[in-house]
C-alpha positions in Angstrom: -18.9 4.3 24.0 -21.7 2.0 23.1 -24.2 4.4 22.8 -21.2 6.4 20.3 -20.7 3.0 18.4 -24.7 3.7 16.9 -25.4 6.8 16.8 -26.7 7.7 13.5 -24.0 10.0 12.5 -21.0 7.4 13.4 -22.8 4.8 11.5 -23.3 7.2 8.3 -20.0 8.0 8.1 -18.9 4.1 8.3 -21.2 2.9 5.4 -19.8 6.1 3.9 -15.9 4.7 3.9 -17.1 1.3 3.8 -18.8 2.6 0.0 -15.9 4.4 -0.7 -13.2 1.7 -0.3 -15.4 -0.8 -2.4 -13.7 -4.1 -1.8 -14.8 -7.7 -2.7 -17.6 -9.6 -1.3 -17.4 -11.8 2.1 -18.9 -15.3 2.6 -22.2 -13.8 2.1 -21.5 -13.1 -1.7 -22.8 -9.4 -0.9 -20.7 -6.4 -2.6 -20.7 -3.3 -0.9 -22.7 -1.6 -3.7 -25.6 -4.0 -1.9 -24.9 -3.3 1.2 -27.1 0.4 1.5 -30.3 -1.3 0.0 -29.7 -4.6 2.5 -29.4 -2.4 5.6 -32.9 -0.5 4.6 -34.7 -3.9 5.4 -32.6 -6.0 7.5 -30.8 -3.1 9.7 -33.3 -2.8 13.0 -32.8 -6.6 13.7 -28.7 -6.3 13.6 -28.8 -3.6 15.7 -31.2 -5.5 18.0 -28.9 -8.1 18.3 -26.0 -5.5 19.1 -27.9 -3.8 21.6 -29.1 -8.0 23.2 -25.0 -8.9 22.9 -26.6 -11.9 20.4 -24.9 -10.9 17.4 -22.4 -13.1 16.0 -20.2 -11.9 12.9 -19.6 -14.1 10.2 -16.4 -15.7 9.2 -14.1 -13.8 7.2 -13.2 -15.5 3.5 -9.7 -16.2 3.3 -8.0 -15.3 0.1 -4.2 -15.2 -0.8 -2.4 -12.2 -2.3 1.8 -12.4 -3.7 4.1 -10.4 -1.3 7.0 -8.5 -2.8 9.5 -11.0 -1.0 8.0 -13.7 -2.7 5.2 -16.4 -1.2 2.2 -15.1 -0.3 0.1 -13.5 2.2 -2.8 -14.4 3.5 -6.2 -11.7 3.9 -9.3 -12.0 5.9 -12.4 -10.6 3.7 -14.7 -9.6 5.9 -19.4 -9.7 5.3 -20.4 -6.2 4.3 -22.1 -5.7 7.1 -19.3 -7.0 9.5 -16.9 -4.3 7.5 -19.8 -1.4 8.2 -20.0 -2.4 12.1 -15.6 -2.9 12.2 -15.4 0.8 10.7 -18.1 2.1 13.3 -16.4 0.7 16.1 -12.8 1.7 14.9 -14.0 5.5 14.2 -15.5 5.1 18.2 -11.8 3.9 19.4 -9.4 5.8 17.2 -9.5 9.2 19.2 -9.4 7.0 22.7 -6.1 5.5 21.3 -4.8 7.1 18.6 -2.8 10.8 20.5 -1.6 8.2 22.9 0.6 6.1 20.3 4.1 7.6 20.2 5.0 9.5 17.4 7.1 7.3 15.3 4.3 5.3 14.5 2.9 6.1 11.1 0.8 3.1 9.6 -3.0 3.8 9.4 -2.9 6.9 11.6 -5.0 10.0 10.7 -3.2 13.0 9.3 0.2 10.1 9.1 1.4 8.3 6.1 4.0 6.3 4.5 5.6 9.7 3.4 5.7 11.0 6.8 8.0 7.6 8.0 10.6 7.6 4.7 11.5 11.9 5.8 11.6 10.3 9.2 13.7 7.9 8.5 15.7 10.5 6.0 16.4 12.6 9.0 18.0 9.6 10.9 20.2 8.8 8.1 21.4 12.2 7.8 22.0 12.6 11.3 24.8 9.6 11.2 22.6 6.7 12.1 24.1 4.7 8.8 23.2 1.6 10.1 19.6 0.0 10.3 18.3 -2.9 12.6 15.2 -4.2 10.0 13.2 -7.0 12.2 10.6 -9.0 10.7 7.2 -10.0 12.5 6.9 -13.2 11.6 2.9 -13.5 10.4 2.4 -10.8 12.6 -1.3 -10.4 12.0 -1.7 -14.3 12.6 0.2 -14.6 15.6 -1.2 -11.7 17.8 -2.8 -13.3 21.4 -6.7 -12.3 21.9 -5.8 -12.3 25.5 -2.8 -9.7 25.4 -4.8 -7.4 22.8 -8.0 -7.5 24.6 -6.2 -6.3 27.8 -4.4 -3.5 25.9 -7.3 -2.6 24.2 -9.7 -2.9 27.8 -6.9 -0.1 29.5 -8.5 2.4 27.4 -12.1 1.0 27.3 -14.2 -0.1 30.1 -17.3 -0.6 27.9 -17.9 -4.1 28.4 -20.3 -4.4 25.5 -17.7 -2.9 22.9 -15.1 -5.3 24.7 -17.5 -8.1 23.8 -18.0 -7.4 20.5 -14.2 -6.8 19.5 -13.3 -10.1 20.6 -15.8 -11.7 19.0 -14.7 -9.9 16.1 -11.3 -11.8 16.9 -12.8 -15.2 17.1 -15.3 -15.1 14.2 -13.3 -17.3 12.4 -11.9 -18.0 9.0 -13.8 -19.8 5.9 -10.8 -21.4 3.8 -12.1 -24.6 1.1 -15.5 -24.5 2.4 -14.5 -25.2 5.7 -14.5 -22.6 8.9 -11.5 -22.7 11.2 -12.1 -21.4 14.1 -9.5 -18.4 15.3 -7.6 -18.7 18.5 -5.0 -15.8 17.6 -4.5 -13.3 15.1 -6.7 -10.4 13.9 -7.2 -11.1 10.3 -5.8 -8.6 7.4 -8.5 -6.8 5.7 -10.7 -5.7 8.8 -11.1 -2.1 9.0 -10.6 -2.9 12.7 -7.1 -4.8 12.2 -4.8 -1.6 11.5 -5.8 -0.1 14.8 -5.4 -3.0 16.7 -2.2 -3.7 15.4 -1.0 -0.2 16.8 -2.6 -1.0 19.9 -0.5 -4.4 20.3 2.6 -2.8 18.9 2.8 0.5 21.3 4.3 -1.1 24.2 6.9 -1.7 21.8 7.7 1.7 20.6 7.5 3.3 24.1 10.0 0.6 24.8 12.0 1.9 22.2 12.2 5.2 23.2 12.8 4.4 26.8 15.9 3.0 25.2 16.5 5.8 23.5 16.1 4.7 20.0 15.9 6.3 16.9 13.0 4.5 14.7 10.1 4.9 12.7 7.6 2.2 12.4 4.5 1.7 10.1 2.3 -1.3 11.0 4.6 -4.2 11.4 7.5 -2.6 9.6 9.8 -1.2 11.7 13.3 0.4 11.4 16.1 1.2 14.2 18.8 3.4 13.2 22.1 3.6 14.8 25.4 4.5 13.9 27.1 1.2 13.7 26.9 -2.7 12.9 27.9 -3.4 16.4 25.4 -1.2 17.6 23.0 -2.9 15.1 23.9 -6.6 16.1 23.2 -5.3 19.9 20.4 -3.6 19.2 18.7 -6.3 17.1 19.2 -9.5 20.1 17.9 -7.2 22.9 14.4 -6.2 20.8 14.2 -9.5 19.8 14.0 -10.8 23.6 11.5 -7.9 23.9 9.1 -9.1 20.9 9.0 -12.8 22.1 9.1 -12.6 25.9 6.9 -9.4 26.4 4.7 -9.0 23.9 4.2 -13.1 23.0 5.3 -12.4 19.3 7.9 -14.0 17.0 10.8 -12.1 15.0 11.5 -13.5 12.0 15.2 -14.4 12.0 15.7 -15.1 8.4 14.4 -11.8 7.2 15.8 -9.3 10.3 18.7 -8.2 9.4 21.4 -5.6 10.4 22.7 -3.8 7.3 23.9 -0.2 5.9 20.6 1.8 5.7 21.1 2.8 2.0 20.6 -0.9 1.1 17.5 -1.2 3.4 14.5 -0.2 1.6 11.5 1.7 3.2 8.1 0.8 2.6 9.3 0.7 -1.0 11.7 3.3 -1.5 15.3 3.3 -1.3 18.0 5.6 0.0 21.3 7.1 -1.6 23.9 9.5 -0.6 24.7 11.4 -3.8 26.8 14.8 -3.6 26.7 15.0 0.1 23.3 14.6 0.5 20.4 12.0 1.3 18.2 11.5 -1.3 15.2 9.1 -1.9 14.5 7.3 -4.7 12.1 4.0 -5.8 13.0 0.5 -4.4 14.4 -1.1 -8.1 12.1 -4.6 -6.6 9.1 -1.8 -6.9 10.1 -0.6 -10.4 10.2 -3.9 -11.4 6.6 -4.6 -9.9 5.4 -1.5 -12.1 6.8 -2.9 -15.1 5.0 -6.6 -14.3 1.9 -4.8 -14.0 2.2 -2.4 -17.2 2.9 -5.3 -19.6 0.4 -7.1 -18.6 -1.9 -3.5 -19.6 0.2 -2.9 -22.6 -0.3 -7.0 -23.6 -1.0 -7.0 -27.5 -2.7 -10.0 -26.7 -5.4 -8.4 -24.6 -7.9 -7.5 -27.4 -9.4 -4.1 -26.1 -9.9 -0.1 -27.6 -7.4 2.0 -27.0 -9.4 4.2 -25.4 -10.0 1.5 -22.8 -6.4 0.4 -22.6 -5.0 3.9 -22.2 -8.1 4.6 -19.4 -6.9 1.8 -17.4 -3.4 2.7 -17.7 -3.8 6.2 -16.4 -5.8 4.9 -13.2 -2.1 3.1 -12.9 0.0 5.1 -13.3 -1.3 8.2 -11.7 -2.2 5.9 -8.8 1.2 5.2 -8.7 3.2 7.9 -9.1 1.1 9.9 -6.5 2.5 7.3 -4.2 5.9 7.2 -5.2 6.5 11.0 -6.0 8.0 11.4 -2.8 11.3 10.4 -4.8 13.8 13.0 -5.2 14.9 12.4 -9.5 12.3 12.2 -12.2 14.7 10.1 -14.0 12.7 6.6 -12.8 9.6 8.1 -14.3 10.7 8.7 -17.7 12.5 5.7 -18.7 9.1 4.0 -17.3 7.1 6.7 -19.7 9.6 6.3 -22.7 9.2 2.5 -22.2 5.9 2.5 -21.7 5.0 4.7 -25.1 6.9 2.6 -26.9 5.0 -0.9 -26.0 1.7 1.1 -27.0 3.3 1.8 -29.9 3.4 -1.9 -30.5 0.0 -2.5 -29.5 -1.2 0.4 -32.2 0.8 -1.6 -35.1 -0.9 -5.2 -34.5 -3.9 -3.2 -34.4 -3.5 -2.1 -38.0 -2.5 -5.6 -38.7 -1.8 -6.0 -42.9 0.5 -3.6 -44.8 -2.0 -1.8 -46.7 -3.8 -0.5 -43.7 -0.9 0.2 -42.2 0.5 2.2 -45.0 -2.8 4.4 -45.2 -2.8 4.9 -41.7 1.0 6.2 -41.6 -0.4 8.5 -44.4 -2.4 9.8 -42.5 -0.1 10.8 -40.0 1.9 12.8 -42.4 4.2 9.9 -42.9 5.3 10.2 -46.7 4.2 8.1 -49.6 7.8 6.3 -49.8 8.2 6.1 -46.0 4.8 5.1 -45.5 5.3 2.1 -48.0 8.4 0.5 -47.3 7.4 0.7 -43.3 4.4 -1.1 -43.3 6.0 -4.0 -45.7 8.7 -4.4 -43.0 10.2 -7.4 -42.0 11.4 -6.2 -38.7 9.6 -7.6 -35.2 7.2 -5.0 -33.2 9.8 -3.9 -30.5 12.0 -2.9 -33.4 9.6 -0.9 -35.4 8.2 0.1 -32.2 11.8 1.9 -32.1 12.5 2.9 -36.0 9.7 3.7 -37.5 6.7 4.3 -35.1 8.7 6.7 -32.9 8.4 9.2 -35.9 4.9 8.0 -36.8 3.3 7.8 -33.2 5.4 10.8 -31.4 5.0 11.7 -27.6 2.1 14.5 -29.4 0.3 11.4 -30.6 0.0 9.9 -27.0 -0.9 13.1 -25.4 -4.1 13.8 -27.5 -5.1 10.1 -26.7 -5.2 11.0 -23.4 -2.4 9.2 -22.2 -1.1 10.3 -18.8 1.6 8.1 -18.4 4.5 8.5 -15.3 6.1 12.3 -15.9 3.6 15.1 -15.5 1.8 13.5 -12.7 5.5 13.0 -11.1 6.0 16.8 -11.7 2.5 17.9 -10.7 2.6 15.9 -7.6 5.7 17.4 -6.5 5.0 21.3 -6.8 1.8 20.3 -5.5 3.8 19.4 -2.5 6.0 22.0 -2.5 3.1 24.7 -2.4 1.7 22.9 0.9 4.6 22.8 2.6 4.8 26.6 1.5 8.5 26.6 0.0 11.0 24.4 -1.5 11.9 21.0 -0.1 14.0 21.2 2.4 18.0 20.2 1.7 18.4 17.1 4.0 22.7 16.4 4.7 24.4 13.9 5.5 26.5 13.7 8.6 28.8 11.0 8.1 28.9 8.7 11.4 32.2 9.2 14.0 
């Protein structure tokens, strides 16, 4: 495996993904634009100290991110060249471990993804399993034991070099206020290392599961067991919970595990309804409400940019995001989001023209008439309502459309037949079986 961890194709393809997923800097300060030009000079005396077992990666920078459930969560931002040497060595390990994790795990798997878990979970839900056990890891990824990783991981590999190094890896430590703490647990957020080790901590867990004859999908440290009552649930939920913190050393978080109905337990950010018999997925409102955050603070009239600009960083938004969330069954989420968010540009586009006179001569020019045009732009009325009289007619969907706005719709529509046409046929009609 050492001798697979640097060989000169493994290494290009991990500066390749390292490049590609951009990130910010480490402790060094060095971006991974810098990283190519830095490896030309300084690379033979890393991998010197790789091949001597010398090398000692630097700590990771701690920096703090808001969750959805509120507080925040910590990351681990790892030197360029510790990112380049994490990706090598999880490209080396990923077909050792990866066709061994059982199949309901989805998180950070090749040819896997959040989609794959929410049709998972779908199918459950159909089949009568109305109830769902939701357990929380409680700062999963701060909590894990080096000792119980390393011997999962050293099941598998037997390379004592590459057993070396990972742990190292573990115990790099953390710079927080200038300071470096020094790790004894956890495998730190932001490591293109950490996702696979978490699946390798966490497998023991889903076998367990399906000795027990489970129904669950997991994805990193969010799992889901469906059953088909709350008694079942409750049963269900004190039994994995012995499990988490006696075998595998971890702790559940008791506030946020909970045993409720699965249409009011959201899946890595959608939501599931039962509407005319059938099981249907739609967007977690706590998500819609995060895409509205972000969009007003894009469609701010205070932020003093072009349009052009504006509208450019919109669209790497929105398509971003609906590609994501498209998944969900009604477009009706994505136009209210693309009426709403027309008509705060519309806003924007009327401070921009500022006093009456320019605004009249621009309405002009739009077609509006020589009356209309007049008694608009000497208007009383606040933005959000002219926004909605006047500007509507003024500034129509056309308008937005030739600016190059992308906005929510088409990309939810294009997404969708584009999924359609790979799975070769329409999406297939999910039922509901109610449970008993």
């Amino acid at each position: 495996m050492w001798e697979q961890l640097l060989a000169r194709e493994n290494l290009a393809e991990a500066l390749r993904r390292v490049e590609q997923n951009a990130g910010a800097a480490g402790i060094d300060g060095m971006s991974t634009k810098e990283l190519r030009p830095w490896l030309k000079d300084h690379w033979p005396e890393v991998r010197s100290q790789l091949e001597a077992g010398t090398y000692r990666p630097q700590p990771v920078r701690r920096v703090m991110i808001p969750k959805l459930s509120g507080g925040q969560r910590m990351l681990g931002v790892p030197a360029a060249v510790d990112r380049l040497i994490c990706q090598a060595v999880a490209q080396v390990l990923t077909p050792v471990f990866d066709p061994r994790f059982h199949p309901h795990s989805f998180g950070f798997r090749p040819g896997r993804s959040a989609h794959d878990a929410v049709e998972r979970a779908r199918r459950f839900i159909a089949d009568g399993a109305a109830w769902c056990v939701d357990f929380d890891l409680d700062s999963f990824f701060d909590r894990v034991g080096h000792d119980a990783l390393m011997a999962r991981v050293a099941r598998r590999v037997d390379d004592k070099r590459l057993l070396k190094l990972i742990r190292r890896y573990l115990q790099a430590g953390v710079m927080a206020g200038g300071l470096v703490h020094v790790s004894e647990e956890g495998t730190p957020q932001g490591s293109p290392l950490s996702p696979l080790l978490s699946n390798v901590m966490l497998d023991d867990l889903d076998w367990e599961l399906e000795r027990r004859g489970h129904r669950f999908v997991r994805y990193a440290d969010d799992g889901r067991i469906y059953v088909h009552s709350q008694r079942a649930g409750e049963r269900v939920m004190q039994s994995i919970t012995r499990y988490v913190e006696d075998r595998l050393r971890l702790k559940v978080n008791r506030e946020k595990s909970v045993v409720d109905r699965a249409s009011e337990r959201p899946l890595l950010g959608f939501a599931f309804v039962v509407e005319q018999g059938e099981i249907r997925v739609t967007v977690d409102p706590k998500r819609l409400k995060r895409c509205r955050d972000r969009v007003r603070r894009l469609t701010s009239r205070k932020w003093g940019i072009s349009m052009e600009r504006r509208i450019r960083e919109i669209n790497r938004f929105t398509v971003g995001w609906t590609a994501y969330f498209a998944l969900a069954d009604s477009s009706f989420p994505f136009e209210v989001l693309d009426g709403w968010l027309r008509r705060r540009l519309r806003q924007v586009r009327w401070k921009e023209w500022k006093r009456p006179p320019t605004r009249e001569r621009e309405m002009r020019q739009l077609g509006i008439s020589a009356r209309d045009a007049h008694r608009w732009a000497n208007t009383r009325k606040g933005y959000w309502r002219v926004s909605r009289v006047f500007l509507q007619r003024a500034l129509p969907n056309a308008y937005w459309t030739n600016q190059g706005l992308t906005g929510f719709t088409d990309p939810y529509h294009r997404f969708r037949n584009a999924t359609r046409t790979a799975r070769c046929g329409p999406a297939r009609r999910v039922v509901w079986e109610a449970p008993g």
